[in-house]
N, C-alpha and C positions, 0 to 999 in steps of 0.2 A: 460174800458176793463172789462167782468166780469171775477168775481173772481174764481180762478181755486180752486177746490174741489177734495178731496180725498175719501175714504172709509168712509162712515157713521159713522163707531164706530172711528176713529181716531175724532172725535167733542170732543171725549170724553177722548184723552191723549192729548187734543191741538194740536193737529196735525190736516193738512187740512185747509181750507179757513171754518172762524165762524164768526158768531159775539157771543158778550158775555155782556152778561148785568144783574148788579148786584146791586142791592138796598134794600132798607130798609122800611119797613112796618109799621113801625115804630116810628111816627113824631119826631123829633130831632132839642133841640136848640144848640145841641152843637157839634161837631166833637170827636169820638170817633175812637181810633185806636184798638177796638178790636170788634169781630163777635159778634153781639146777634142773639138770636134765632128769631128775627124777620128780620133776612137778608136774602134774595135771591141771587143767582149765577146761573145762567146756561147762556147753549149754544145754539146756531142753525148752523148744519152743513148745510153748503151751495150746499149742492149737491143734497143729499133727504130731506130738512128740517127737520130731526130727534132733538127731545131736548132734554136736559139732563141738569138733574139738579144737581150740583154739591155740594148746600147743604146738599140734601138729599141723595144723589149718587141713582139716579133712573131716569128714561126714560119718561116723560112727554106727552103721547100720546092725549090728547085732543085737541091741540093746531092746533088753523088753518094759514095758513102760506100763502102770497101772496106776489109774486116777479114780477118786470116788470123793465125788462131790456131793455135801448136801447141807444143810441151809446156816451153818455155825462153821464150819471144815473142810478143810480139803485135803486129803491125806494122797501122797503120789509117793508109787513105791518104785525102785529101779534094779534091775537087775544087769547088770554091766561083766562079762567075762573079763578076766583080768588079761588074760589075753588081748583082746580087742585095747585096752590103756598099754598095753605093750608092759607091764608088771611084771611082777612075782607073785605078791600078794603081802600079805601084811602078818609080821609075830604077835603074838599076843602078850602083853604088859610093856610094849615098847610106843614110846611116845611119838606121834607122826602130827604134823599141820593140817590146819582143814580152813577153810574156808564156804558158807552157803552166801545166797543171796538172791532176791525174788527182786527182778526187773518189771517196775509198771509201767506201763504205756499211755500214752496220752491216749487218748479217746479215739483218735483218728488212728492209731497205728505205727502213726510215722518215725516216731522219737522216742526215748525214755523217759518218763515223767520224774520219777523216782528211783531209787536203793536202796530194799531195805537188806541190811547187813548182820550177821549174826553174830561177830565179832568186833568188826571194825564200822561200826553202826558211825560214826563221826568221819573218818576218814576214805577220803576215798583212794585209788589206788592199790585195792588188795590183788589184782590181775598182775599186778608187776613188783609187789614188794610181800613175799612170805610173813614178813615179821608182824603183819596184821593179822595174820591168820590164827583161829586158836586149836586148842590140842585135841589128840583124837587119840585114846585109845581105845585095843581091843581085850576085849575080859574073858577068858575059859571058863564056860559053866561047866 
């Protein structure tokens, strides 16, 4: 079923169908339970792809956004300049934090129904504590 979407700007009090995805720029040998300045958080409201960044608390406009719905799936691809997260970019075989997460919405829009989480599926708090998050490398074909 896709996901039901609310007003644009609710991406941005958690409110509305989002995803949310939050990582580290970072490479990390160890779990750390607080923000460094090399963290990312934002959103994509599911309805106009608008994104927000909630590190920085600002509107992420260069981001290109491609959804394809159909009746078992929904596959959403991003294309995010590394520039625009204010990065570098990332080594390959070095270990970096990630976090996803798909925000539901009540019926009406108002609120978040749910979270589902891809690593810290039990806990909530992964906006404010890395150590929920799990690993993310990248592999040289």
């Amino acid at each position: 079923t896709p996901l039901y979407s609310s007003a644009a700007s609710d991406v941005y009090k958690r409110q509305g169908d989002a995803i949310e995805i939050a990582f580290s720029s970072n490479p990390s040998k160890t779990k750390r339970s607080f923000l460094s300045s090399t963290d990312r958080h934002f959103g994509i409201n599911l309805q106009d792809f608008k994104v927000w960044d909630w590190t920085r608390e600002i509107e992420l406009n260069n981001i290109q956004v491609g959804l394809d719905n159909n009746d078992t799936t929904t596959t959403l691809e991003l294309l995010i300049p590394f520039e625009d997260l204010e990065i570098d970019g990332f080594d390959a075989l070095k270990k970096y934090n990630i976090e996803f997460a798909i925000n539901k919405s009540s019926s009406d829009g108002l609120k978040r129904e749910y979270q589902y989480r891809w690593n810290s599926s039990d806990m909530e708090g992964f906006n404010r504590n890395p150590s929920l998050w799990g690993d993310l490398i990248f592999i040289n074909n």
